[in-house]
C-alpha positions as CSV (number, residue, x, y, z in Angstrom):
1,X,-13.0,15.9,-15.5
2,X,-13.5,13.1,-18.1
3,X,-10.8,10.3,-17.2
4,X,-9.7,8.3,-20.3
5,X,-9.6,4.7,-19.2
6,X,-6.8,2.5,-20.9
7,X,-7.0,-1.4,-21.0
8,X,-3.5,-2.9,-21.3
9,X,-2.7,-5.7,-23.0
10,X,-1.6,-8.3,-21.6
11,X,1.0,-6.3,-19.3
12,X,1.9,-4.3,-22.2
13,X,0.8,-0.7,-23.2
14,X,0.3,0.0,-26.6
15,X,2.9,2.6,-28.2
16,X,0.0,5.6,-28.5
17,X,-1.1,5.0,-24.8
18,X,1.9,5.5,-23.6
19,X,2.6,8.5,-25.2
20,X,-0.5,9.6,-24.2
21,X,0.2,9.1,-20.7
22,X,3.0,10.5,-20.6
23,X,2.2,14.0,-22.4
24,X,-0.3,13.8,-19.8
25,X,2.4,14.0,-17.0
26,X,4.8,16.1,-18.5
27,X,2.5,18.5,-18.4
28,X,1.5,18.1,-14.7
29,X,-1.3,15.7,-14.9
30,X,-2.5,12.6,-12.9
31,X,-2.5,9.0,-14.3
32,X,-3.0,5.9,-12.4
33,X,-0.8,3.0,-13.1
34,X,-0.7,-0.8,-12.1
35,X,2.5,-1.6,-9.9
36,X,3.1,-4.7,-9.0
37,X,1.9,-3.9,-5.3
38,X,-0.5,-2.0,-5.7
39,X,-2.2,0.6,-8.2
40,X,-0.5,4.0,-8.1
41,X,-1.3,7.4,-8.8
42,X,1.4,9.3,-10.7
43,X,2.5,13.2,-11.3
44,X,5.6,14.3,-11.7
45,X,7.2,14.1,-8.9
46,X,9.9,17.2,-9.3
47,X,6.9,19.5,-10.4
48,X,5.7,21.0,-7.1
49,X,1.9,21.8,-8.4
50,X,1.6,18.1,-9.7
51,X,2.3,16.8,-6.4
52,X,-0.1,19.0,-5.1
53,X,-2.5,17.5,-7.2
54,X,-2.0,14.0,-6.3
55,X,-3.1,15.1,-2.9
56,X,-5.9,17.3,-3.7
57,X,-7.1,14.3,-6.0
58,X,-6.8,11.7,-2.9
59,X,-7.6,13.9,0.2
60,X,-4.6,13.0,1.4
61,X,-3.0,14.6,4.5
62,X,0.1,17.2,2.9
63,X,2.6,15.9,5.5
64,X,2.1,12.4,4.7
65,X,5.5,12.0,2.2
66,X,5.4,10.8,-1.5
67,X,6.9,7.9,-2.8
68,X,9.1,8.9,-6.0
69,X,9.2,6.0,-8.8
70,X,12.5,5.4,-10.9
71,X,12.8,3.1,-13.7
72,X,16.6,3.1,-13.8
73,X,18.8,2.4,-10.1
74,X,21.1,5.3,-11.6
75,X,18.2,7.9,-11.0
76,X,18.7,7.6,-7.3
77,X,21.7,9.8,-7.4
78,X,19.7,12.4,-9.1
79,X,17.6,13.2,-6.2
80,X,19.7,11.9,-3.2
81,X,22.2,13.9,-2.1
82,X,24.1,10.8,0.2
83,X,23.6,7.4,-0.8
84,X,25.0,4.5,1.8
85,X,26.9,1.6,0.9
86,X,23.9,-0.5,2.3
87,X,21.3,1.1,0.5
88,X,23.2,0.4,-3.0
89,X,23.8,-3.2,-1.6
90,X,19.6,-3.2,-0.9
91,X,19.0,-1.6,-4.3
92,X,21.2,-4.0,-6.0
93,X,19.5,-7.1,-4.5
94,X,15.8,-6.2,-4.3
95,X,15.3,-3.7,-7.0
96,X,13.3,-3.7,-9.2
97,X,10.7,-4.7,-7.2
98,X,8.7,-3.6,-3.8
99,X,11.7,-2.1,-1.7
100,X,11.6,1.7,-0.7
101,X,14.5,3.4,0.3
102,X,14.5,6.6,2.7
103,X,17.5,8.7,1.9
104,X,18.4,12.5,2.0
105,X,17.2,14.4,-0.6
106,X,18.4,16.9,-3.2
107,X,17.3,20.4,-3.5
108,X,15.6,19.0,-7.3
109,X,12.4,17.1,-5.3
110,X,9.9,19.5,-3.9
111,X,8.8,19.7,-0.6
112,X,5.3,19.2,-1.7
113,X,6.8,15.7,-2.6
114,X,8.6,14.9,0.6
115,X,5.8,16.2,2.8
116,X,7.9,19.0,3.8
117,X,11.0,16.8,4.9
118,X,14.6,16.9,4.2
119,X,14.4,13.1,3.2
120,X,12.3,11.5,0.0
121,X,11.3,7.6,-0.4
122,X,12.3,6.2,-3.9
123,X,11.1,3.1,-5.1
124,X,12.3,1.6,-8.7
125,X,8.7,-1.3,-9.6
126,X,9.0,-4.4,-11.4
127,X,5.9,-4.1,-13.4
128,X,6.6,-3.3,-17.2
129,X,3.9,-1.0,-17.2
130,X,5.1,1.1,-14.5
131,X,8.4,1.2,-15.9
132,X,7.8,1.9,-19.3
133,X,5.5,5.0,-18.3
134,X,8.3,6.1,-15.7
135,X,10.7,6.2,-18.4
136,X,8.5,7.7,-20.7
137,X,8.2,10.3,-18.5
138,X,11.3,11.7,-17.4
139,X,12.3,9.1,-14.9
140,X,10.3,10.7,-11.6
141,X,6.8,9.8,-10.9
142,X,5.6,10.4,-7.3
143,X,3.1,7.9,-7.2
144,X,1.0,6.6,-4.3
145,X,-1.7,4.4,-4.1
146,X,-4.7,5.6,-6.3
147,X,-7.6,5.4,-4.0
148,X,-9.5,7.6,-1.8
149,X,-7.1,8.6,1.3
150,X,-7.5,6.0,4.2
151,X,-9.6,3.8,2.1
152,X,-8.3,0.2,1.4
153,X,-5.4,0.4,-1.7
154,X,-6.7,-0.7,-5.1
155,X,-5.2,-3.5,-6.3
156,X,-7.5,-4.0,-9.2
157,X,-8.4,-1.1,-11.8
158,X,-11.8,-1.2,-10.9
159,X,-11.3,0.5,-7.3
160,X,-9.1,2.9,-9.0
161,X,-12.0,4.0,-10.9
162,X,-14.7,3.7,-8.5
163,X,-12.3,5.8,-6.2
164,X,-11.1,8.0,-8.8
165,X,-13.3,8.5,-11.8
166,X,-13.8,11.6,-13.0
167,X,-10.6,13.0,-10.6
168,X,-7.7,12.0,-12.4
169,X,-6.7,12.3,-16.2
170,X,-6.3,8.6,-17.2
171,X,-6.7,5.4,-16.0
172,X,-4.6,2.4,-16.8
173,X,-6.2,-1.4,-16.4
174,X,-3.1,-3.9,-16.2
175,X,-5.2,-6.3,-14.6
176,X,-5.2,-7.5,-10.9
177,X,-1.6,-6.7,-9.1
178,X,0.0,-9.6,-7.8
179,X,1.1,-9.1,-4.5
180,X,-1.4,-7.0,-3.1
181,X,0.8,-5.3,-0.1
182,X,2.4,-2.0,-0.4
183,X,6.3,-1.9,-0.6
184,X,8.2,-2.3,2.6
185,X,9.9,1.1,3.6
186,X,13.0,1.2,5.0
187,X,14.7,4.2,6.4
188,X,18.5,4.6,5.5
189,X,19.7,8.2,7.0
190,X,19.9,6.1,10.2
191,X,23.2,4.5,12.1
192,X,21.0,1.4,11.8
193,X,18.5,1.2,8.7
194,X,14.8,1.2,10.1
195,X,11.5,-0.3,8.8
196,X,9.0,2.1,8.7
197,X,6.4,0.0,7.3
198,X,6.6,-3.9,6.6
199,X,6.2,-5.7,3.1
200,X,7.1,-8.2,1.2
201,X,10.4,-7.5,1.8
202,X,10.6,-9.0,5.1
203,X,13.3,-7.9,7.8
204,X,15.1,-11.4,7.5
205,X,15.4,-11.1,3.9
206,X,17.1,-7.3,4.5
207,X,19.4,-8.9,7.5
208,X,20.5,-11.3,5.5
209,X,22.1,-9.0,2.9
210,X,23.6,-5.8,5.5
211,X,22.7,-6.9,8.4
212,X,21.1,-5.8,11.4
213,X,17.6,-3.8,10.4
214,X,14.8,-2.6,13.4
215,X,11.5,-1.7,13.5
216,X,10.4,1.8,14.2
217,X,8.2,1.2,17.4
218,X,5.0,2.7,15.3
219,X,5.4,-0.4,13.3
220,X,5.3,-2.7,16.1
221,X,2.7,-0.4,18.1
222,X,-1.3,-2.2,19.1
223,X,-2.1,1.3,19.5
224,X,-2.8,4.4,17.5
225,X,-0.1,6.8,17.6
226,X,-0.8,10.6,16.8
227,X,2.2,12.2,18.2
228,X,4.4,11.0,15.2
229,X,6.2,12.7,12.4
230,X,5.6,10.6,9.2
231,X,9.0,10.2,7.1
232,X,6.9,7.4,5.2
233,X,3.5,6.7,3.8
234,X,1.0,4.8,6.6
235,X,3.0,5.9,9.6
236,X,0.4,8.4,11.0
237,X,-2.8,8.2,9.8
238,X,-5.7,5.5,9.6
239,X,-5.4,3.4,6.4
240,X,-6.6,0.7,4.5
241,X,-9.7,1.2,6.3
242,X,-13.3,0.0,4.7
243,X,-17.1,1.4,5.4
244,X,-18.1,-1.1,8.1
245,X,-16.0,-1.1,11.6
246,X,-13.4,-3.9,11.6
247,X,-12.8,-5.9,14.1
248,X,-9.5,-8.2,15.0
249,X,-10.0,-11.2,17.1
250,X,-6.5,-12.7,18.3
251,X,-5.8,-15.8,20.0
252,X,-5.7,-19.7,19.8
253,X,-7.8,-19.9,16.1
254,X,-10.6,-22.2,18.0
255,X,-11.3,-19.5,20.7
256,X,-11.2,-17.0,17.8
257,X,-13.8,-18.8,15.9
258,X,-15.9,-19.1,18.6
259,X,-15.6,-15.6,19.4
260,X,-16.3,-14.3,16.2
261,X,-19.2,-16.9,15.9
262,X,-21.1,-15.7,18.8
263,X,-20.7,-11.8,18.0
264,X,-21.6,-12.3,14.5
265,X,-24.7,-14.1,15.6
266,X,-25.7,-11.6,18.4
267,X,-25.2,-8.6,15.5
268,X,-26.8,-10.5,12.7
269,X,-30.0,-11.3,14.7
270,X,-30.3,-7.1,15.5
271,X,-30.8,-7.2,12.0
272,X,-27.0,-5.5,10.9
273,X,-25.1,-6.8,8.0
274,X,-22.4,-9.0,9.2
275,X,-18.9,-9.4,7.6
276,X,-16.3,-12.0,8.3
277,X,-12.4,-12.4,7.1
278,X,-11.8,-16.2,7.2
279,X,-8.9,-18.0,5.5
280,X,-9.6,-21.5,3.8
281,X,-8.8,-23.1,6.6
282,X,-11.6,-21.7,8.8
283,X,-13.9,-20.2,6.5
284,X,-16.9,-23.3,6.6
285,X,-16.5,-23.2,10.7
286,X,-18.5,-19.7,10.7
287,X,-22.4,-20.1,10.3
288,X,-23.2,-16.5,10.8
289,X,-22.9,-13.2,8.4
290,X,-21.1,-13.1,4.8
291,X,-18.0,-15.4,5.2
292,X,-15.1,-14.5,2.5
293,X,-11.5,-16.2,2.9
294,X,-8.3,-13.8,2.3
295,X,-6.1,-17.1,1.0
296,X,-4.7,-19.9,3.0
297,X,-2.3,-19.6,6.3
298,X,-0.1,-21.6,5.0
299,X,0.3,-19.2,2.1
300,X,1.2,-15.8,4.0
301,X,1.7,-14.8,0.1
302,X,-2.3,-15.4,-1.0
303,X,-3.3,-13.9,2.1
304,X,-1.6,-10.5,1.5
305,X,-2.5,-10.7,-1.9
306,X,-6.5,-10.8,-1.1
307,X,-6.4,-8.8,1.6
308,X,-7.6,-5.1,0.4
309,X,-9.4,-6.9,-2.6
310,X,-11.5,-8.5,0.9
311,X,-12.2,-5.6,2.4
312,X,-13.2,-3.6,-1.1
313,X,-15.8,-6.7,-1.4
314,X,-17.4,-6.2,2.0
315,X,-17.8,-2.2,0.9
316,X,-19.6,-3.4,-1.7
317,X,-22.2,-5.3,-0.2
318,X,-22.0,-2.5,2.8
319,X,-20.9,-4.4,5.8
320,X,-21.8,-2.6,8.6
321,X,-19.1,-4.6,11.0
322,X,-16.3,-7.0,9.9
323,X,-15.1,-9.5,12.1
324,X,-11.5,-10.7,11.3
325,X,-9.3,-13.3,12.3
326,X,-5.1,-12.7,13.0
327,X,-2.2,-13.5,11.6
328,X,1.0,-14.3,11.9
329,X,3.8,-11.5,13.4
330,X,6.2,-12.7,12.0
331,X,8.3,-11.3,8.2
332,X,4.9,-11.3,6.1
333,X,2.3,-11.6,8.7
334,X,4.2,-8.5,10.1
335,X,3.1,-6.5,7.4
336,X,-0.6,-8.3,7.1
337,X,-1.3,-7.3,10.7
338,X,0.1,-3.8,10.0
339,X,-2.2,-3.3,7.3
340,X,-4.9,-4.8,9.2
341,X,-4.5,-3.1,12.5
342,X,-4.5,0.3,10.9
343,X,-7.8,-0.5,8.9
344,X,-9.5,-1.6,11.8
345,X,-8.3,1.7,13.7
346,X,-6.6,-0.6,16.5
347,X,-9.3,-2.8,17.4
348,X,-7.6,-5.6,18.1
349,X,-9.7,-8.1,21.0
350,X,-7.2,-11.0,22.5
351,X,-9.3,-14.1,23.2
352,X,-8.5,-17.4,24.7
């Protein structure tokens, strides 16, 4: 397949690049699209055999649910068949912007879509670009993110296409995304709403507009659990994960450097290519491997931001193990570790 790649300006799409994209998904074709979490892969998301594509095109695992886009909070009654008075109170507050909503869905969104559940996830972005092609389109896009599956998300157009190329109709380049973490999912067909995976939307910021919210315990989990049913994206299956195996070292930061110190100099003398996640803070403290920094600890923001763009770059120079530090568990170091935990498959070593 030869992919059309699309530079936006500035945010903007020009008129005949729009329209281009979306002929190409009315009629049941794949475009990737900047968000501003993360890049996404689009179909149609009320066309069962565009679905299908999306996971054909990602080698993604057909019960792992779809994430449908709207560009208008009106949509949502389209395709939900019960809508709570907390999730319009949610929607009112935090859309746009990276907040999904779990509710029951109407007979109009495929299973394909759902992943073969009575529920579907909808999302309304704040990225121009996202919305414009959503409305374009028809107003559902099923869209998640446009990388391999289990491979860290893109967050620049550049791992789109190095994912992608050649697999999807079109490409869209809106530059680097800006907050680099996936939306936070929250289920709503619950007495209590429940995060099924951690974002920028934290669980205080959700308390303190309906209240009580909990974790699902897969969320919280330090192990890999295979016995689950994904109603979301992430629950299930390894994620985010690069080439090299990834390492997390937890514990007072001194005993962590240390740690990380001596195993990166026992590897790099055996002659392996050494990796190591550092924050500004730590980073000249290591003397062993290929140091990066994901952002500063006192910026949980930067840190989430550089996170996948970190692990992309140690693919690149083929880092055969990656040594990371931990972060914080609590509102947006919730959702760093999450991310983290799942790309390094659970290994997770408590020092100090």
């Amino acid at each position: 397949m030869n992919t059309i790649i699309i530079q936006a300006d500035e945010g903007v799409l020009k008129e005949v690049d729009l329209n281009t994209a979306s002929k190409i998904l009315k009629a049941g074709g794949l475009v990737a699209f900047p968000t501003e979490t993360v890049y996404g892969l689009g179909a149609d998301a009320l066309n069962p055999m565009a679905a299908e594509k999306i996971y054909e095109a990602k080698g993604r695992p057909a019960d792992n649910p779809l994430i449908v886009h709207i560009a208008n909070p009106r949509n949502m009654e389209q395709i939900a068949s019960e809508i709570p008075a907390k999730a319009s109170k949610l929607a009112e507050v935090f859309w746009p912007g990276p907040l999904t909503m779990i509710l029951k869905k109407k007979d109009i969104v495929p299973f394909s879509t759902t992943g073969g559940l009575n529920t579907v996830a909808i999302r309304l972005p704040a990225d121009r670009i996202a919305k414009d092609i959503i409305t374009c389109s028809g107003g559902f896009i099923a869209a998640p993110s446009a990388n391999v599956s289990g491979k860290p998300s893109p967050t620049k157009a550049e791992h789109v296409i190095a994912d992608l190329g050649g697999k999807v109709d079109m490409i869209i380049d809106g530059g680097k995304t800006t907050l680099g973490l996936e939306s936070t999912i929250v289920d709503m067909t619950s007495n209590e709403p429940i995060i099924l995976r951690p974002g920028c939307i934290t669980k205080t910021m959700l308390e303190n507009v309906i209240g009580n919210v909990e974790y699902d315990k897969a969320v919280l989990a330090r192990t890999l659990e295979n016995n689950i049913i994904p109603k979301a994206p992430g629950m299930k299956y390894r994620h985010y994960a690069p080439e090299g195996s990834l390492t997390i070292y937890e514990g007072n930061i001194h005993h962590v450097v240390s740690e990380i110190n001596k195993k990166a100099k026992e590897y790099v003398l055996a002659g392996k290519r050494v990796g190591i996640i550092a924050t500004e803070e730590t980073q000249e403290l290591y003397k062993h491997g290929i140091i990066k920094s994901i952002g500063r600890r006192e910026d949980e923001d930067s840190i989430a931001a550089g996170l996948y763009a970190v692990l992309r770059d140690f693919d690149d120079i083929h880092a055969e193990y990656i040594f990371s530090e931990s972060f914080s568990r609590s509102d947006l170091g919730q959702a760093i570790m999450n991310r983290l935990l799942k790309a390094a498959g659970y290994r997770l070593i408590r020092v100090g």
